[in-house]
FILOPA-760614 format. One record per residue: x, y, z of N, C-alpha, C in turn. Coordinates in steps of 0.1 Angstrom, whole numbers, padded with zeros to 4 digits, always signed. Layout:
<nodes>
XYZXYZXYZ ...
</nodes>
This chain:
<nodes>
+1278+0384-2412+1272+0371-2412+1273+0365-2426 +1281+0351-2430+1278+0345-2438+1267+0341-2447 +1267+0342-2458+1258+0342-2464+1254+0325-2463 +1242+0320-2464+1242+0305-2463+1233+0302-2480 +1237+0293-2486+1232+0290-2498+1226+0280-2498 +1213+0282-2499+1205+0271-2499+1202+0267-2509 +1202+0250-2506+1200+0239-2518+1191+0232-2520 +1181+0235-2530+1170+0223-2531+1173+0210-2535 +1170+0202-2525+1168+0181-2535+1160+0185-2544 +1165+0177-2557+1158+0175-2566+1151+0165-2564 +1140+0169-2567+1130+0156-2570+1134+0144-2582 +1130+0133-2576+1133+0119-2583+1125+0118-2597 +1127+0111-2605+1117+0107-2620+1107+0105-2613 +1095+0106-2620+1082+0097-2616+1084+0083-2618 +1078+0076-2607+1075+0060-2611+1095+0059-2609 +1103+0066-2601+1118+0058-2600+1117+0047-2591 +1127+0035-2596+1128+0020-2586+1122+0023-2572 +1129+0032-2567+1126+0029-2549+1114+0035-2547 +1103+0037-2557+1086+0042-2551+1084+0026-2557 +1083+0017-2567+1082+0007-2566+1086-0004-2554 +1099-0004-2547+1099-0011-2543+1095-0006-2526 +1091+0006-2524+1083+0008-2513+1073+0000-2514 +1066+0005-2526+1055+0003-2529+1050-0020-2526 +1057-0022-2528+1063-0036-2530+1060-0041-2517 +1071-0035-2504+1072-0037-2490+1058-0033-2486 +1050-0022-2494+1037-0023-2487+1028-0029-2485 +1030-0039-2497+1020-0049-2501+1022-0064-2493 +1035-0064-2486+1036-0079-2482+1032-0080-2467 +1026-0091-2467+1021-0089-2452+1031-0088-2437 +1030-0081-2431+1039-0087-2419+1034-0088-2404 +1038-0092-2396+1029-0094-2378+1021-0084-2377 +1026-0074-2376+1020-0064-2371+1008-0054-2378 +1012-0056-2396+1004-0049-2401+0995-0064-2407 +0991-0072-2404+0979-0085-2408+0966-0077-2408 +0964-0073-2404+0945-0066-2407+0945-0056-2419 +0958-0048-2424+0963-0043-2432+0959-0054-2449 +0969-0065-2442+0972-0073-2449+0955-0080-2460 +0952-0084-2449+0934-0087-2448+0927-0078-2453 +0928-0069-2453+0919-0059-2456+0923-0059-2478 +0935-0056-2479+0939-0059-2491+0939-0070-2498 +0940-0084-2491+0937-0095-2497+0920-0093-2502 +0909-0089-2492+0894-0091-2498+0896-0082-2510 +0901-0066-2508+0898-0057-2519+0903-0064-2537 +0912-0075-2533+0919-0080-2543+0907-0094-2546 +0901-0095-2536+0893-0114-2541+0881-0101-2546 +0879-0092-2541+0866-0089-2545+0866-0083-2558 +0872-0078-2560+0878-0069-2574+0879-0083-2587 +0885-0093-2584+0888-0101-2591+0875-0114-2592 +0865-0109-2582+0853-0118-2584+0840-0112-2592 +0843-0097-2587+0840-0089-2597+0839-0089-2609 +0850-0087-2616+0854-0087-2630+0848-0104-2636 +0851-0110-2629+0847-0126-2633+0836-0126-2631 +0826-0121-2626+0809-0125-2622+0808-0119-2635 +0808-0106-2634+0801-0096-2648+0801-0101-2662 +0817-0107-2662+0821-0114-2675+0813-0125-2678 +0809-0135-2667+0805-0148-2670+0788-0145-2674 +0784-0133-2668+0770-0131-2666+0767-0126-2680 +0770-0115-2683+0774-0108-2694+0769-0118-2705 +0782-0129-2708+0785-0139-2718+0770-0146-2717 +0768-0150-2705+0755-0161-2703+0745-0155-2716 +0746-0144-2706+0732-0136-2718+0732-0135-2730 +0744-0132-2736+0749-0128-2751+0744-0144-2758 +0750-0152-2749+0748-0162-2752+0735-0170-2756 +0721-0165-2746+0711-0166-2745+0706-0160-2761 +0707-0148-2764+0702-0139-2774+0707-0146-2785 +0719-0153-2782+0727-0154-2802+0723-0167-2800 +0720-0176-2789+0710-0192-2792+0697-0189-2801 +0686-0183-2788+0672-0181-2791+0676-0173-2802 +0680-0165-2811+0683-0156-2825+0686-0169-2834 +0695-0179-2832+0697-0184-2842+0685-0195-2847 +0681-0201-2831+0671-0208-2838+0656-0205-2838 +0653-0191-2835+0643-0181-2840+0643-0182-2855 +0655-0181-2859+0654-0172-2871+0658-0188-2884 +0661-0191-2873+0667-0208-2884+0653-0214-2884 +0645-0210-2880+0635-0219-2886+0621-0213-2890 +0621-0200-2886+0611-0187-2889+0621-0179-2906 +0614-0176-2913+0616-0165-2919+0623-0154-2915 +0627-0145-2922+0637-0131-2919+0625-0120-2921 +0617-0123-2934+0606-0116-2940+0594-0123-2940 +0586-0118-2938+0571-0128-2940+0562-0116-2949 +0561-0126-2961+0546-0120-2969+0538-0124-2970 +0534-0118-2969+0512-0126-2968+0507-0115-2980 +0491-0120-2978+0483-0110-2990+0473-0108-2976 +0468-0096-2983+0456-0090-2973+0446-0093-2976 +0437-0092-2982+0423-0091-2991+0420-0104-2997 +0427-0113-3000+0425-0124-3010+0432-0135-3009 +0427-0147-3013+0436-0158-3008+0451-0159-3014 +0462-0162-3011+0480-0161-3014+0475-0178-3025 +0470-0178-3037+0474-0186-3046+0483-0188-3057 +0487-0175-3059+0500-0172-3066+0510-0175-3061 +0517-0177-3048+0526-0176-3043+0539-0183-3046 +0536-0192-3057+0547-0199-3062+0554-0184-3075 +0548-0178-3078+0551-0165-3092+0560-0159-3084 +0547-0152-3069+0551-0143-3059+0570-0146-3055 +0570-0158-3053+0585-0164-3045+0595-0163-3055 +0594-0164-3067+0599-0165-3077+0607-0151-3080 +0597-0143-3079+0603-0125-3084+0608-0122-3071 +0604-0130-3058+0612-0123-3046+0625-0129-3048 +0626-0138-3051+0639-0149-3052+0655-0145-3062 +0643-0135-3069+0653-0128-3079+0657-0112-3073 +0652-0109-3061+0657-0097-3053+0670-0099-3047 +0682-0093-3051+0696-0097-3047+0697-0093-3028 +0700-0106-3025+0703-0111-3014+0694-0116-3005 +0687-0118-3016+0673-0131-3008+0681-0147-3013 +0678-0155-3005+0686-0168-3007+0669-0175-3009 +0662-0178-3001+0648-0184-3007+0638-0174-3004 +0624-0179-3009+0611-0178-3000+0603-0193-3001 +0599-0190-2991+0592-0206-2986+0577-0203-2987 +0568-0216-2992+0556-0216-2989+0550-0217-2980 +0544-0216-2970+0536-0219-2955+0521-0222-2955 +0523-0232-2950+0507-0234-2941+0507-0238-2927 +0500-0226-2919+0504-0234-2907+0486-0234-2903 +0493-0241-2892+0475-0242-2884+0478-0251-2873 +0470-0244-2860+0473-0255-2847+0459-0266-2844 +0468-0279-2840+0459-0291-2845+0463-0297-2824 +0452-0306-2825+0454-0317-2817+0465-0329-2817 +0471-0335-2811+0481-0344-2815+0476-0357-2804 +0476-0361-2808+0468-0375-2802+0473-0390-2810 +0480-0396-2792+0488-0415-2795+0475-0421-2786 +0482-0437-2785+0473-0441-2779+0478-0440-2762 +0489-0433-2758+0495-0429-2748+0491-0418-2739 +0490-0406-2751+0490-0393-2746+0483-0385-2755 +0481-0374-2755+0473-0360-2760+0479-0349-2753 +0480-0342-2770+0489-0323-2761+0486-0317-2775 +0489-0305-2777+0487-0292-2788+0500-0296-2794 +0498-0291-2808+0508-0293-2819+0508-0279-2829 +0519-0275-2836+0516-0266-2844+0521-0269-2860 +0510-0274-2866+0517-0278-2882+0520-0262-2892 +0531-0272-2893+0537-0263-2908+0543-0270-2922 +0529-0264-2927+0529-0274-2943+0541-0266-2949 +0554-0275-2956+0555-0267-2959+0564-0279-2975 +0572-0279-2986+0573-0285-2993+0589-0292-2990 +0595-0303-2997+0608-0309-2994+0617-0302-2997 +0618-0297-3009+0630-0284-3009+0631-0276-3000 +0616-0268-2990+0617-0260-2985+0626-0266-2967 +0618-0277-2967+0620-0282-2953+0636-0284-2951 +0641-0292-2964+0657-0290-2963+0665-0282-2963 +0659-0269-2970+0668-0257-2968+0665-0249-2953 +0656-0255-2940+0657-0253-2928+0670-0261-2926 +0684-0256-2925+0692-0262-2916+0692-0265-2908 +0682-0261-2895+0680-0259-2878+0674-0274-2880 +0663-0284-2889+0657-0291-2895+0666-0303-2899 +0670-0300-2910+0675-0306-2922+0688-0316-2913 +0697-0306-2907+0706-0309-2903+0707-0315-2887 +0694-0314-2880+0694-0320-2872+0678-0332-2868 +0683-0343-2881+0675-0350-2880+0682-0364-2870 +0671-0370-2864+0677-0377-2854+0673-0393-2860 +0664-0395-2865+0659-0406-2870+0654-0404-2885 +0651-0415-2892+0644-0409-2906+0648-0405-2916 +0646-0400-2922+0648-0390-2935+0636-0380-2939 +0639-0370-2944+0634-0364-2955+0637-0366-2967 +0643-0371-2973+0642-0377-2985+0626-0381-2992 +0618-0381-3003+0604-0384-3004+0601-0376-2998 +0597-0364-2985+0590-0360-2979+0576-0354-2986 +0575-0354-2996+0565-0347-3004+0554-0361-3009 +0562-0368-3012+0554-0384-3022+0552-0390-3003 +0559-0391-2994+0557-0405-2988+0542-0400-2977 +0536-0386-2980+0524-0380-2972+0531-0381-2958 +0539-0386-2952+0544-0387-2936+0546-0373-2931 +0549-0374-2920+0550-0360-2910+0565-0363-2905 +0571-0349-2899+0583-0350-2893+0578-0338-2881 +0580-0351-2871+0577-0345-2855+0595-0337-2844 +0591-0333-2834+0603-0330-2825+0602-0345-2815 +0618-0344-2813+0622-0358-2801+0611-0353-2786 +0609-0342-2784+0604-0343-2772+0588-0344-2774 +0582-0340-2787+0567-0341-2789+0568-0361-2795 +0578-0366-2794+0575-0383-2797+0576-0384-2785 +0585-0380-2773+0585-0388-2762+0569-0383-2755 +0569-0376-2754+0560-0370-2747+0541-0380-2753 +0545-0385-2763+0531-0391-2772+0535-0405-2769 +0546-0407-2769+0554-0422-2771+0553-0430-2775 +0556-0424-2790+0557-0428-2803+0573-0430-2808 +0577-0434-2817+0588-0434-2820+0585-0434-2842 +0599-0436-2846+0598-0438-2863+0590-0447-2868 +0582-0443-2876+0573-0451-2884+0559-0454-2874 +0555-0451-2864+0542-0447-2859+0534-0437-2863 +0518-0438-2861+0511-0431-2866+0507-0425-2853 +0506-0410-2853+0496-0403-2847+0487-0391-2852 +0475-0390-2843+0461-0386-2853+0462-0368-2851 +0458-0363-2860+0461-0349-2856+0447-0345-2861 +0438-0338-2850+0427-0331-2848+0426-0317-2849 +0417-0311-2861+0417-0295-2863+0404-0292-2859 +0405-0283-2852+0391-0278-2850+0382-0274-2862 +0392-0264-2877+0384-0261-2887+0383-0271-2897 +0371-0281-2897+0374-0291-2906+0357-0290-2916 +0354-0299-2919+0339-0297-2931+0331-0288-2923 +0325-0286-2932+0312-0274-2923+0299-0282-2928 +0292-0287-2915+0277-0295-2920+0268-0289-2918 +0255-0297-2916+0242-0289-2911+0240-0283-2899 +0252-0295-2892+0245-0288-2876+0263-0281-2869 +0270-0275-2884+0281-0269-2877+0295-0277-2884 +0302-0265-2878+0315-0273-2884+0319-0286-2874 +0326-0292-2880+0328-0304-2879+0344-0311-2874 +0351-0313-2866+0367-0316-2862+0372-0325-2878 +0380-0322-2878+0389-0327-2889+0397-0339-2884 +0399-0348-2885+0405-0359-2878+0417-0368-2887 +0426-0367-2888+0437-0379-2901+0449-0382-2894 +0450-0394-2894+0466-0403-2886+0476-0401-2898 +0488-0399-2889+0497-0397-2906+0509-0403-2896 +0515-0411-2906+0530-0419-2904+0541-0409-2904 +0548-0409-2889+0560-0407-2883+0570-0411-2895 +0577-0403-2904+0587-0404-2912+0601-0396-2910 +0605-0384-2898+0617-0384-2892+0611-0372-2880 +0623-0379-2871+0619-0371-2861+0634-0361-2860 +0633-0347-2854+0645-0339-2857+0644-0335-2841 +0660-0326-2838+0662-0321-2827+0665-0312-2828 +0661-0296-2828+0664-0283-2829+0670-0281-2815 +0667-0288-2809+0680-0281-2793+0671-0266-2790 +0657-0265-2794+0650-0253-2787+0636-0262-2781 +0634-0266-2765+0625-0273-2763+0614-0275-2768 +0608-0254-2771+0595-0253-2773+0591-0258-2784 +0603-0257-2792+0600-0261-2808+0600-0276-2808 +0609-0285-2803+0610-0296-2802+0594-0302-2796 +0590-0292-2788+0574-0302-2786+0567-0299-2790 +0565-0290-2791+0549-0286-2805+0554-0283-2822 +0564-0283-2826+0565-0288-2841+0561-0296-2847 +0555-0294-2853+0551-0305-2866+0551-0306-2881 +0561-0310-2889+0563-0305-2904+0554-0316-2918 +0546-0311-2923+0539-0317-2930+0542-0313-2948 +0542-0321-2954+0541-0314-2972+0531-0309-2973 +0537-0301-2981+0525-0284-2987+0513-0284-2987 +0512-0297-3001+0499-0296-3003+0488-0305-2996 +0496-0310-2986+0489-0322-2976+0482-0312-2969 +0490-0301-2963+0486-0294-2954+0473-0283-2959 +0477-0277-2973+0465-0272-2976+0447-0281-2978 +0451-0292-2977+0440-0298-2979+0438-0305-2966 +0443-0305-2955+0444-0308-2944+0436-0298-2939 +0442-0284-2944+0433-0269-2936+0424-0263-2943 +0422-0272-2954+0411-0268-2964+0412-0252-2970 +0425-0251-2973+0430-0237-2982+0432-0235-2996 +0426-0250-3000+0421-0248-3016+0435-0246-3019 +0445-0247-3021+0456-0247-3030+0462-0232-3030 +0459-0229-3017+0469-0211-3011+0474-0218-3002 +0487-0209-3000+0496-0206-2990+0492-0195-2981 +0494-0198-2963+0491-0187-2957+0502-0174-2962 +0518-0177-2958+0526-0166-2960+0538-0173-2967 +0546-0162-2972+0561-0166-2982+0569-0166-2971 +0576-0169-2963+0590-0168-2955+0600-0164-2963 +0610-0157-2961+0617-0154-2969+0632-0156-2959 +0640-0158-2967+0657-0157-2960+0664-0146-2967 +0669-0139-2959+0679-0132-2966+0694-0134-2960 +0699-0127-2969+0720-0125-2965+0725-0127-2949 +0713-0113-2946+0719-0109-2934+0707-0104-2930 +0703-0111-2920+0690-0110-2914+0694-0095-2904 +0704-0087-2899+0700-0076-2895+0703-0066-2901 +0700-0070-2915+0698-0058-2924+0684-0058-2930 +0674-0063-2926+0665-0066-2930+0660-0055-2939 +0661-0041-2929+0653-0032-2932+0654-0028-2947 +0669-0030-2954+0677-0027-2971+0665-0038-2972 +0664-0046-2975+0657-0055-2981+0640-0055-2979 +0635-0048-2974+0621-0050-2973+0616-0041-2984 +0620-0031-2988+0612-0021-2997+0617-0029-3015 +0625-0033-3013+0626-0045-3030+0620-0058-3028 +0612-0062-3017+0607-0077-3012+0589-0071-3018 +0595-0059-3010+0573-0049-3010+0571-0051-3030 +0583-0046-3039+0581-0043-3054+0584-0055-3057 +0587-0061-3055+0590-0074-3067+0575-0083-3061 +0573-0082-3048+0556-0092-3046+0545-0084-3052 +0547-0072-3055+0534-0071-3062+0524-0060-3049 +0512-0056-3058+0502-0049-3048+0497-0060-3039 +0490-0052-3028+0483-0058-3023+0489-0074-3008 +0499-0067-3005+0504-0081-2997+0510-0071-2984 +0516-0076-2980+0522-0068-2962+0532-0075-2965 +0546-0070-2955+0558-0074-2956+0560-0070-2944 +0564-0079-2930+0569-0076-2920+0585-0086-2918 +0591-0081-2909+0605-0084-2906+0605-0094-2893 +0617-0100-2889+0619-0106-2877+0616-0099-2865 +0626-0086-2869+0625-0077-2855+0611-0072-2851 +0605-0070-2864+0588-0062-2863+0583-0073-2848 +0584-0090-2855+0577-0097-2847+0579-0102-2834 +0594-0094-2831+0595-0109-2822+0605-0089-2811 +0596-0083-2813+0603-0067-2805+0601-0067-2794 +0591-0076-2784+0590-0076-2775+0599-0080-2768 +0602-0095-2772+0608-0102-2769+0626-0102-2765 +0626-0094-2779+0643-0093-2776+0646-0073-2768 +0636-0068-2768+0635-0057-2757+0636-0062-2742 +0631-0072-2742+0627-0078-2725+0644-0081-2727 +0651-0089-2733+0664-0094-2734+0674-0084-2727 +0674-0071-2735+0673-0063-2738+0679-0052-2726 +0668-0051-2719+0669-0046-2708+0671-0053-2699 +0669-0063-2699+0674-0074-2687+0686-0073-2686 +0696-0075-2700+0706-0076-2703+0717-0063-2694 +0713-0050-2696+0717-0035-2693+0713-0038-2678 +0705-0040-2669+0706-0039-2659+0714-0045-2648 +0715-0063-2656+0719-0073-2650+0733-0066-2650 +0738-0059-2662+0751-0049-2658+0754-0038-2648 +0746-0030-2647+0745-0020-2638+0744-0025-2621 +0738-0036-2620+0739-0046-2608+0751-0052-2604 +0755-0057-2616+0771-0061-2608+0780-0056-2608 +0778-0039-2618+0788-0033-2614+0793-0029-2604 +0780-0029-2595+0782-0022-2582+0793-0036-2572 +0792-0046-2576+0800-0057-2566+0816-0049-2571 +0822-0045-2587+0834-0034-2586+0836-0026-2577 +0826-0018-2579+0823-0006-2570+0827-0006-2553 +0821-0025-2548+0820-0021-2535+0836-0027-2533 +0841-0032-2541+0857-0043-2540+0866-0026-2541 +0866-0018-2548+0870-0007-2544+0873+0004-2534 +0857+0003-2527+0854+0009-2514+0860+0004-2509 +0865-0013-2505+0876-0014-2501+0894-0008-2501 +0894-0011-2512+0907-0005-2515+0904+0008-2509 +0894+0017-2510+0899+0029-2505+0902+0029-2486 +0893+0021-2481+0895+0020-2465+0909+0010-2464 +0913+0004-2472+0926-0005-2470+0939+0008-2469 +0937+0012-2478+0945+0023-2483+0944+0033-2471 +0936+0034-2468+0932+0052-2457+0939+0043-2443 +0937+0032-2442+0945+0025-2429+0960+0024-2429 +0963+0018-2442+0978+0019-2444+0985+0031-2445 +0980+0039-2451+0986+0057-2450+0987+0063-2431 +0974+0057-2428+0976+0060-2410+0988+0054-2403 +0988+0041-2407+1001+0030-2398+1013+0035-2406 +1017+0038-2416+1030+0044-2420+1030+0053-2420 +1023+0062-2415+1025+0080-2407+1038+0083-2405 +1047+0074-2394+1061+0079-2395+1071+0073-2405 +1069+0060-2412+1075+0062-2425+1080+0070-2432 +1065+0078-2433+1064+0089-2443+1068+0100-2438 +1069+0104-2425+1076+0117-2423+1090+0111-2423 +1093+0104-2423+1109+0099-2424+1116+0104-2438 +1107+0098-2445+1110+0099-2459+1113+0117-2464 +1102+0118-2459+1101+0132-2462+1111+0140-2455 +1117+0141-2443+1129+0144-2438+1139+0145-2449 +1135+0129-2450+1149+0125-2457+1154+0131-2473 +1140+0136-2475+1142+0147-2493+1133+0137-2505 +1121+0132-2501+1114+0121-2507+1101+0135-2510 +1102+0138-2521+1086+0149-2520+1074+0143-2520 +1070+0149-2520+1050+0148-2516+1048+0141-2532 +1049+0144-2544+1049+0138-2554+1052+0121-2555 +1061+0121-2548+1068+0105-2546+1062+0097-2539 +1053+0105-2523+1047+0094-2514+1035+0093-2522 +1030+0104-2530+1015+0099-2535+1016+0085-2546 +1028+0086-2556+1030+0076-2562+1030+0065-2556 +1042+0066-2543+1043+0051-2534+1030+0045-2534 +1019+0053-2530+1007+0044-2526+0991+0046-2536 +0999+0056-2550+0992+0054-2558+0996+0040-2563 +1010+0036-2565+1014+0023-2571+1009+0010-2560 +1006+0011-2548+1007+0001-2537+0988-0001-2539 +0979+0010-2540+0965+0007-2543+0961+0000-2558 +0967+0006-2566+0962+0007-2580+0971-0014-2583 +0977-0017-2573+0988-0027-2581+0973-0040-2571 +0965-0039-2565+0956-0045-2561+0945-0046-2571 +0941-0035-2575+0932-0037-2584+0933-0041-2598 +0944-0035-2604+0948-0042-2616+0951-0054-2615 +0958-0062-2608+0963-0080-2605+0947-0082-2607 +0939-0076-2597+0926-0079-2595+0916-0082-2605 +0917-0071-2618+0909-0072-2623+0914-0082-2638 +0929-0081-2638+0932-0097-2649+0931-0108-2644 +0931-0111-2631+0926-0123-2623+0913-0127-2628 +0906-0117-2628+0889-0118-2629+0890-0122-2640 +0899-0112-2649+0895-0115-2670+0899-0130-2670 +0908-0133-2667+0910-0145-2671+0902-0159-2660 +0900-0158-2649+0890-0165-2646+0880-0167-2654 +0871-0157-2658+0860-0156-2663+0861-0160-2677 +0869-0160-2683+0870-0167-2697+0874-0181-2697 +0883-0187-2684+0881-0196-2685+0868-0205-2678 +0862-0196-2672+0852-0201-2667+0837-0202-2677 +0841-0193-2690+0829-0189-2697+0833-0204-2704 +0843-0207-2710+0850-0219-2718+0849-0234-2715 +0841-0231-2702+0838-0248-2696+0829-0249-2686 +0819-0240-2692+0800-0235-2683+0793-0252-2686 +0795-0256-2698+0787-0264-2693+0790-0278-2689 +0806-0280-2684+0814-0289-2676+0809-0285-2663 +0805-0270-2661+0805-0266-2643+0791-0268-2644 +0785-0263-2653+0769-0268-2652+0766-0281-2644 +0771-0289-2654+0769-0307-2648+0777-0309-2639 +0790-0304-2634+0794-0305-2621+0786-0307-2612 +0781-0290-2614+0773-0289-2602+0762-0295-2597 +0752-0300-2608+0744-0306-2606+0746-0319-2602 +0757-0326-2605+0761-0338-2602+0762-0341-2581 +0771-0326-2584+0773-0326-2566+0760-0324-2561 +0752-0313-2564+0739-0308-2555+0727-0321-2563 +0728-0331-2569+0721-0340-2572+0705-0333-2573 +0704-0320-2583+0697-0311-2589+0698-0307-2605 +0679-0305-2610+0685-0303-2624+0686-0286-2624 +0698-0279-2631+0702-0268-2629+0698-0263-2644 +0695-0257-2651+0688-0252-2664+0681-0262-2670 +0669-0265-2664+0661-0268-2670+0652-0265-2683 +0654-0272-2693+0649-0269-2707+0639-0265-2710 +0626-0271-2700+0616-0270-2704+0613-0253-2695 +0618-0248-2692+0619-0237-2687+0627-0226-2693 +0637-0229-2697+0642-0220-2703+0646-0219-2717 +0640-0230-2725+0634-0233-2741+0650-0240-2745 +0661-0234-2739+0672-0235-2747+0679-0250-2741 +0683-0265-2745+0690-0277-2742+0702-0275-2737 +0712-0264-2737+0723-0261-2731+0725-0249-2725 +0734-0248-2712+0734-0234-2711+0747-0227-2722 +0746-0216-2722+0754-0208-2735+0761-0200-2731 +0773-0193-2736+0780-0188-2733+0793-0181-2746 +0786-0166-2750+0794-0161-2754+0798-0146-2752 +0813-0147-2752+0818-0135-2747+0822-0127-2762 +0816-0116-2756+0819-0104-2764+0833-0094-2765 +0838-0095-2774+0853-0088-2772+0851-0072-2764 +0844-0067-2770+0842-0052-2771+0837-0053-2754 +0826-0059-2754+0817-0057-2737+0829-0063-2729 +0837-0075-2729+0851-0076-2720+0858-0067-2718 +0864-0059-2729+0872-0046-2728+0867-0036-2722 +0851-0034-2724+0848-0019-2715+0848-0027-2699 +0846-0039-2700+0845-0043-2681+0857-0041-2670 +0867-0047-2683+0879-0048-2681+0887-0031-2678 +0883-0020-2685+0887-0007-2689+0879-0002-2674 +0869-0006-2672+0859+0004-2661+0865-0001-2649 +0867-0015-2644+0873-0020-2633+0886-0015-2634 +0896-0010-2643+0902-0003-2640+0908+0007-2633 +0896+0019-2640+0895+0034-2640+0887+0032-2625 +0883+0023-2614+0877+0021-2604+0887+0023-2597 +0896+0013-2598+0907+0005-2587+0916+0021-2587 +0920+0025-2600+0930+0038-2600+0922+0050-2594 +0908+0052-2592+0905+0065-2589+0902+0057-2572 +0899+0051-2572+0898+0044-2558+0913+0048-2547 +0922+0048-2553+0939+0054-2550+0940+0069-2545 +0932+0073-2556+0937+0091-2558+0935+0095-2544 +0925+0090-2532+0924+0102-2522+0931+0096-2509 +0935+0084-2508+0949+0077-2497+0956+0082-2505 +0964+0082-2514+0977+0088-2518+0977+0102-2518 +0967+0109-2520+0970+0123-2520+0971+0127-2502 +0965+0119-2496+0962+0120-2482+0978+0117-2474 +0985+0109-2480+0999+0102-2476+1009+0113-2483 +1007+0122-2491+1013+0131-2497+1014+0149-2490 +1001+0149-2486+0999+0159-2474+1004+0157-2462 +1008+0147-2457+1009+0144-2446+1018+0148-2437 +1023+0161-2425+1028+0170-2419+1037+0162-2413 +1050+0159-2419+1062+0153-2410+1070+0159-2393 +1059+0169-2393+1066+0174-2377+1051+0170-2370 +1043+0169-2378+1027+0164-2368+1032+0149-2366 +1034+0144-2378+1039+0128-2375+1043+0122-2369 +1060+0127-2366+1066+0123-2355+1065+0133-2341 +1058+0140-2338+1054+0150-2328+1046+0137-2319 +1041+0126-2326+1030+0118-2315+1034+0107-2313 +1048+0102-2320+1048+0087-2323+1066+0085-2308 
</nodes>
């Protein structure tokens, strides 16, 4: 008997033309395979609505945090010193030696105190903050968004600088007087006594943060200490620094250069709740939509596990023909994986463009549903915001990925197993 010499096919490169262009014919619809087809079109809108929800939501929030941060902190101090024990009448010395701690840009005087605000229209709560004309101009949040008026004189002309929404709301306008009522005012025989003094509307500003826009109220220094009967102290020093989230370098040279006897707290000390609540909102609101990835995948995998069934004899064909198990898993690792990826730059780039013109769709919408959709007085901030984060796009972008590709691995391994004499044995 002849000896017979047997020849193995070599196997093809990975990724050679014709697993592409299988791969290719898998993806196009035709009569017969349309439910096929359907099934991969949603896994592809969902994947790609996916990536664009997360992104736009994501940004919203980012957006939310670096608004309310900037005009938290644009018009609040970075550092606040007070004295404990004793009234703050030094505090002009105190500001001075803080002023000379490198990478303090000021410290401000303060007086605050919450008063009555009363027109001949209206009545609501106000919160004054005495504070001096240098100081009030070096508020940019302030300075730079004055709508009527001047600060110029603010110190000689005794006037007040109110918010646009605490004029409307009183309905008052520039150069009106309205009366501001303290509860702690003279102390008589039969008790303390309300404090009562009208002061002339000299500019009104728009910080674009509602809350602040209606109960602000900026008064000169020493008006206000004699207004709150503080004898010629300041409640606290506000301080600015470089880089407000480095605060923590700067608090222990802020503690030595003020001297004994005063407290030094930070932004974050005060306002921790707040940006925790953000915070976590923020992390979840993630883990929530990841799962809409998650479920645009589950697709791909049942799109996939149908299409590997209907080309059963394909695939034993192929395999006849000298196509290895390596090859078919690529075919429809490339035919799954080419859904999700289109899918998930679809999303990236919707979603940026969509982050790019939120509040053209804002007013869109509201225009069509003849509804107010972010309301200010609800959510403190005058515009909706929107900033995207390079690094948080990339891991969205990176995880929708690693979804769509592992979403593949078990129809392709399944189309790579697959018994070419079982195959055509039924068909």
């Amino acid at each position: 008997m002849a000896n017979v010499k047997q020849t193995s096919i070599p196997d093809t490169a990975p990724f050679a033309p014709f697993e592409w262009m299988l791969a290719w014919r898998y993806l196009r619809a035709r009569r017969k395979e349309g439910f096929i087809s359907v099934i991969a079109g949603f896994s592809f809108i969902g994947i790609m609505l996916g990536v664009a929800t997360l992104i736009i939501v994501m940004a919203v929030m980012n957006g939310f945090r670096e608004d309310l941060f900037s005009k938290i902190l644009g018009l609040n101090g970075h550092i606040v010193v007070l004295k404990t024990n004793e009234p703050f009448t030094d505090y002009n010395d105190v500001a001075a030696r803080i002023e000379r701690v490198p990478g303090v840009h000021h410290a401000l005087p303060l007086v605050e105190g919450q008063v009555m605000v009363s027109s001949p229209a209206q009545a609501t709560g106000g919160l004054v903050r005495g504070i001096t004309e240098d100081g009030v101009k070096a508020l940019k949040l302030i300075s730079d968004n004055i709508q009527f008026g001047t600060l110029d004189g603010f110190d000689q002309a005794r006037g007040i600088a109110i918010g646009t929404r605490l004029a409307n709301a009183l309905g008052v306008m520039l150069g009106d007087s309205i009366t501001l009522v303290s509860p702690r005012g003279a102390t008589t025989p039969f008790g303390t006594a309300p404090r009562t003094k009208a002061y002339k509307i000299q500019a009104v500003f728009e910080m674009g943060m509602s809350e602040y826009d209606r109960t602000m109220i900026f008064m000169p220094l020493d008006e206000a200490q004699k207004y709150f009967s503080r004898n010629g102290a300041a409640d606290v020093l506000e301080v600015v620094v470089d880089n407000p989230e480095r605060v923590g370098e700067y608090a222990n040279a802020i503690r030595a250069a003020a001297g004994e006897g005063v407290q030094v707290t930070d932004w974050r000390q005060r306002n921790a709740s707040f940006f925790t609540v953000l915070e976590v909102e923020r992390n979840v609101m993630f883990i929530i939509l990841s799962l809409i990835i998650l479920v645009a995948a589950l697709n791909i995998i049942s799109g996939m596990m149908m299409l590997v069934k209907d080309k059963g004899r394909d695939i034993a064909i192929l395999r006849t023909m000298g196509a290895s198990r390596g090859a078919m898993m690529r075919v429809f690792l490339i035919t799954g994986a080419s859904i999700g990826i289109v899918g998930t730059f679809a999303g990236l780039i919707l979603g940026i463009v969509f982050c790019a013109n939120i509040e053209e769709v804002r007013q869109f919408v509201a225009w069509i549903t003849n509804t107010q959709i972010f309301d200010p007085s609800v959510y403190y901030l005058t515009r909706l915001p929107a900033s995207i984060d390079v690094h948080e796009t990339i891991y969205i972008v990176l995880m929708a990925l690693a979804l769509s590709i592992l979403a593949t691995l078990y129809p392709s391994w399944r189309a790579s197993t697959l018994d070419p004499v079982e195959a055509l044995r039924y068909e």
